[in-house]
N, C-alpha and C positions, 0 to 999 in steps of 0.2 A: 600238241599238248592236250590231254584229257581232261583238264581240268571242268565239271559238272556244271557250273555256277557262273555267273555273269562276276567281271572284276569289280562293280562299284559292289556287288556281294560280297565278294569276298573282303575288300577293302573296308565295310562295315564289320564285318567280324571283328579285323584286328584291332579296329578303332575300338568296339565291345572290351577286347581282352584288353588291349593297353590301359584302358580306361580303368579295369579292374584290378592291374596290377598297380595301378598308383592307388589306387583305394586300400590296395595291401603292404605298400611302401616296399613293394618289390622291385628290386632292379634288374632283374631279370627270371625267366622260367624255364624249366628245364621239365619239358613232356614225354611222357615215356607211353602212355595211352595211343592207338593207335585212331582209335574215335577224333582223339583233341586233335591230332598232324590229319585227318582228314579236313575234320572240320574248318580248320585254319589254313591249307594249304591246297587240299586237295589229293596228298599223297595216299596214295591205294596199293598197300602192301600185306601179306602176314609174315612181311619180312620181322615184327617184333618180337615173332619166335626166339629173335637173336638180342643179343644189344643191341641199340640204336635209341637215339638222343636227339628232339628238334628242339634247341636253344631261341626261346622268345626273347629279345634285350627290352630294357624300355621305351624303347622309343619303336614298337616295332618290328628290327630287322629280324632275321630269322638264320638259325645256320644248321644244318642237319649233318649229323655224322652217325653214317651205315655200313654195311658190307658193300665187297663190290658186287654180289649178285643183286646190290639194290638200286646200284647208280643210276642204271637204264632207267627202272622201274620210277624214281624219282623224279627223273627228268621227262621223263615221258607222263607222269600224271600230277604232276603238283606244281605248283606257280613258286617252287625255293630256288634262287640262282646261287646260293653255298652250298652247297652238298661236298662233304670231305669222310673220305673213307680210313676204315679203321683194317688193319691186315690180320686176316687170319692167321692162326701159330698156333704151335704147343703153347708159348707161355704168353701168350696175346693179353692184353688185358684192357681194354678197350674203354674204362674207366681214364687213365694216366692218357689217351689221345684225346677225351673229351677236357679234361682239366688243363691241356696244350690249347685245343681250341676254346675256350671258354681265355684262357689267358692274352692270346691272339686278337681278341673280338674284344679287349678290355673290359668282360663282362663285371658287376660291380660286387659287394660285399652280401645282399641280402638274394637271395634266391630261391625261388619258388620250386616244390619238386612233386611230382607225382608219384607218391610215393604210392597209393592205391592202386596198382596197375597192372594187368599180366603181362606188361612191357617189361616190367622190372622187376625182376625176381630180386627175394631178399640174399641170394649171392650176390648178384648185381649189386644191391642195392646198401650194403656192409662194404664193398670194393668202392664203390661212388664216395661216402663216407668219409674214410679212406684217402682218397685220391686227394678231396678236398677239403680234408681239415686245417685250419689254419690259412686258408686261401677263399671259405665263405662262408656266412653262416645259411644252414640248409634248412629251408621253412616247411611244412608238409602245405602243399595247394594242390590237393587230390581234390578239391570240391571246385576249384573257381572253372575251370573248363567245365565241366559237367553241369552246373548250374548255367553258364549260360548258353552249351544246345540243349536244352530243358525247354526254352520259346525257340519256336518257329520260324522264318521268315517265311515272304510268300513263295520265295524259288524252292525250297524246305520241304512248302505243303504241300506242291505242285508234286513230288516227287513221293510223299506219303498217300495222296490219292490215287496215284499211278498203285502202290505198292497194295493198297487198298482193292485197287479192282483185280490184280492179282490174285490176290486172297480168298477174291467172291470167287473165281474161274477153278482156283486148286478146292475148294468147298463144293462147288457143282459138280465136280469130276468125282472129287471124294465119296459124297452121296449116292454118284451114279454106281458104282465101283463097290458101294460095299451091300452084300449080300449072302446067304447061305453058300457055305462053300467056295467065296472070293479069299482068294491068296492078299494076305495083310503086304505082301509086296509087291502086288499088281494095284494095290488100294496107294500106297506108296507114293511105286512109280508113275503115275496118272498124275500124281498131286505134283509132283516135281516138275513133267513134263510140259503141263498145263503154263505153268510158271517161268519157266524155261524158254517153250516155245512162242511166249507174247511178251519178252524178252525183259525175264526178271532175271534177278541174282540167286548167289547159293544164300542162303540165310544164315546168320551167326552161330548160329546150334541148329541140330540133327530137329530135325520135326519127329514129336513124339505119337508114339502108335501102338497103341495096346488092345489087346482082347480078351476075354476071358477074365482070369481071376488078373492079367495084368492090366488093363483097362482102369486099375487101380494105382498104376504108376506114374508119376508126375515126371521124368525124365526115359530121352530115350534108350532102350538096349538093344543089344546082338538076338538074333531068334527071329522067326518068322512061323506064324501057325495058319490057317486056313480058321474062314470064320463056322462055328457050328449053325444047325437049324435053329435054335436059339441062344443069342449071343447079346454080348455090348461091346463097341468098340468107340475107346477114348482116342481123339486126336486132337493134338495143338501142332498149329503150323503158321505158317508167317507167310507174303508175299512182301517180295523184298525189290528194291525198284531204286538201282544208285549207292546202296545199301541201306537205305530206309526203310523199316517194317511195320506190317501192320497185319497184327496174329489175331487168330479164331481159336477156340476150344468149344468142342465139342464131345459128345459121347452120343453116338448113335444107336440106334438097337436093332435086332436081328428077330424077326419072330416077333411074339407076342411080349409087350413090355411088361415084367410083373409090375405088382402095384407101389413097390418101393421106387420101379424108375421111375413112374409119372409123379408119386410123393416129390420125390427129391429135384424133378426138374422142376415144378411147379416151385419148389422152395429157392432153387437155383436163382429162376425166372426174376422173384419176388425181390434177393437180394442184389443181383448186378440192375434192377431199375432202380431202386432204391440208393445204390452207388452211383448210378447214373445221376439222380437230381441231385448228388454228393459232389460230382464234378464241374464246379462252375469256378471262378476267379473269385479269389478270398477265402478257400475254403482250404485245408490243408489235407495233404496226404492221409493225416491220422484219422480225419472227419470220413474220409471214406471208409477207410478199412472199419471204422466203428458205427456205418451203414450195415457193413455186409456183417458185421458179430451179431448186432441186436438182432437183425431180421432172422438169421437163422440159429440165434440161440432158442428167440420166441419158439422156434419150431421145433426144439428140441435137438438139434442138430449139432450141438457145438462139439460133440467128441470126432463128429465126423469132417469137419470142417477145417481150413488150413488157420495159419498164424501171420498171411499176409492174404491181399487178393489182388493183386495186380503191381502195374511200374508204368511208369516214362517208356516209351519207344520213339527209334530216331537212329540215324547213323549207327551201325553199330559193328563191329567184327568177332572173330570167334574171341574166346568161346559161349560165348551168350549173348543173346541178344537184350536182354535186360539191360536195362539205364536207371540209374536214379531218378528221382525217388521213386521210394516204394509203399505202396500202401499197407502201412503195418500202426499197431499199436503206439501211438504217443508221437511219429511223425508228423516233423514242426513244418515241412516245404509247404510253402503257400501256393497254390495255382493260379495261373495266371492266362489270361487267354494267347493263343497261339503255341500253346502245350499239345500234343498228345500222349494219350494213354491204353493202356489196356486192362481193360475188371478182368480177371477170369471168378467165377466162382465153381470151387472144385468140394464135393463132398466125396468122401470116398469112406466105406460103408465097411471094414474089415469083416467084422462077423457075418454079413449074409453075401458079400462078396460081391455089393452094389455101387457100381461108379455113376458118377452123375456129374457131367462138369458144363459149362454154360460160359463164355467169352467174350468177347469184341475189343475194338478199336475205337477209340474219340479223340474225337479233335474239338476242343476248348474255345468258343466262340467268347464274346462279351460277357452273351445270357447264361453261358452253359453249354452242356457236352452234346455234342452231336454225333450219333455212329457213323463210321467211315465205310463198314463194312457188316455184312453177317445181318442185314436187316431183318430176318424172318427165324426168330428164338422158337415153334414150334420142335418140338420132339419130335426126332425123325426116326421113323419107326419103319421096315424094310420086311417086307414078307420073305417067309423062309422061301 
């Protein structure tokens, strides 16, 4: 068995969830998130491509109903001894076996569901309905798992520091790697390799990589160019360790920086420190994000500027690696120590076709936020 985590761990978690499900007078939950069946169990699948159901009751027990390409996968990496499969078919309908087992396991009347999930598609999720109307009433608990892997334990952070030094190794390789005339795929491949060969994971989303006028892109795409004699190349990537992340964002430069790059990173600089004494216990989500507006409105920046700056990092599967919450406008989530996070501050400059983005990881102490990773924010400037 794979299972990551020592068992009095994992036996805290569920003690954590059970505890939260009487707080929500639920008799049981129904996870469709593949985050929440890790974190609870251990299972490591992207079997949620498909249907698939891990049934929490109250007191507890657990029952998982998948495909059989997942039975193995199940028993081999997760601490569940129910595991019941659902059969593929033309007219399969894999809702009507979980409302079988759910009836099986005496499940009770009020039910918790995660209905926020790319576990559950809203076809799934109109069939689930469906299945059980008249047989429970269906509560949305898309927040109670995600708020509690929000804190840390210490087997958690052992696992985010590991992901952390990652992170430094694919960033040294990255730097070394970009230069006039370096292939944005050999820049890539180094950072994967790096990560890979000192035995991280694939990370939840594509690591992003732009150059030129796309160095302005916040997600990644198909394409690959070679860097010119003067260039900027935007990368966010992640070192992933268990499946635990802890990402960097940067914007490098090629040649001689014009003066808008060292403007904007100097302004970058100014607003993820400023996030940074934003990150401590008692402070909410929204208090951050309304670090990182003032500082770079002051500076005239705010047409260039995003509408969030960073999120939660932690266990995570495709297709993204973001976790709740997130640092945006008017978010109420309180921080609490043994959190981590990620500021990125991203300007991106359409008219003169100037990217500028600045990042790290923290991890949430008593006092406040400490980097995990990325200790040296200098502009990294590359001769042609």
């Amino acid at each position: 068995m794979a299972v990551h985590f020592s068992e009095n761990e994992m036996s805290a978690r569920r003690e954590r969830l059970v505890a939260a499900m009487t707080a929500e007078r639920l008799d049981g939950l129904l996870l469709f998130a593949q985050e929440s069946m890790y974190w609870l169990t251990g299972y490591d699948s992207f079997g949620f491509c498909f249907f698939q159901c891990l049934y929490v009751a109250g007191d507890g027990r657990a029952a998982l109903i998948t495909r059989s390409a997942d039975l193995r996968q199940a028993e081999r990496t997760s601490n569940i001894s129910d595991i019941r499969i659902w059969k593929d078919g033309l007219d399969a309908d894999p809702t009507q076996d979980l409302r079988a087992m759910l009836k099986d396991l005496g499940a009770g009347e009020r039910l918790g569901v995660e209905y926020d999930s790319y576990g559950l598609t809203h076809f799934n999720g109109r069939r689930l309905e469906a299945a059980l109307s008249g047989e429970a009433v269906l509560l949305d608990a898309s927040r109670l798992v995600p708020r509690l892997r929000a804190t840390k334990s210490p087997e958690e952070l052992a696992f985010v520091r590991k992901a952390a030094r990652l992170s430094d190794l694919a960033d040294r390789v990255g730097v070394d790697e970009t230069r006039a005339g370096a292939d944005e795929g050999t820049i890539l491949a180094a950072m994967h390799s790096a990560i890979f060969a000192a035995g991280g994971d694939y990370p939840a989303n594509e690591f992003i990589i732009g150059s030129g006028a796309d160095a302005l892109l916040c997600r990644y795409k198909s394409g690959r160019r070679r860097l010119a004699e003067k260039d900027q190349l935007t990368l966010e990537f992640a070192g992933v360790y268990r499946h635990y992340h802890a990402a960097i964002m940067r914007t490098h430069i090629v040649g001689a920086p014009r003066p808008l790059h060292r403007r904007y990173h100097e302004a970058a600089r100014a607003a993820l420190l400023a996030c940074e004494a934003e990150i401590k216990p008692g402070r909410t989500a929204g208090d951050v994000y309304g670090a990182h507006a003032r500082v770079l409105d002051a500076l005239g920046l705010s047409r260039h500027r995003l509408n969030a700056c960073g999120y939660s990092l932690g266990a995570k599967f495709t297709p993204s690696w973001m976790d709740p919450p997130m640092f945006f406008e008017g978010a109420d989530f309180v921080i609490a120590a043994g959190q981590v996070y990620f500021a990125h501050m991203i300007l991106m400059d359409s008219q003169s076709e100037t990217a500028m983005c600045l990042g790290r990881t923290y991890l949430v102490g008593a006092a406040g936020a400490a980097p995990v990773n990325a200790a040296d924010l200098d502009l990294v400037v590359k001769s042609g």
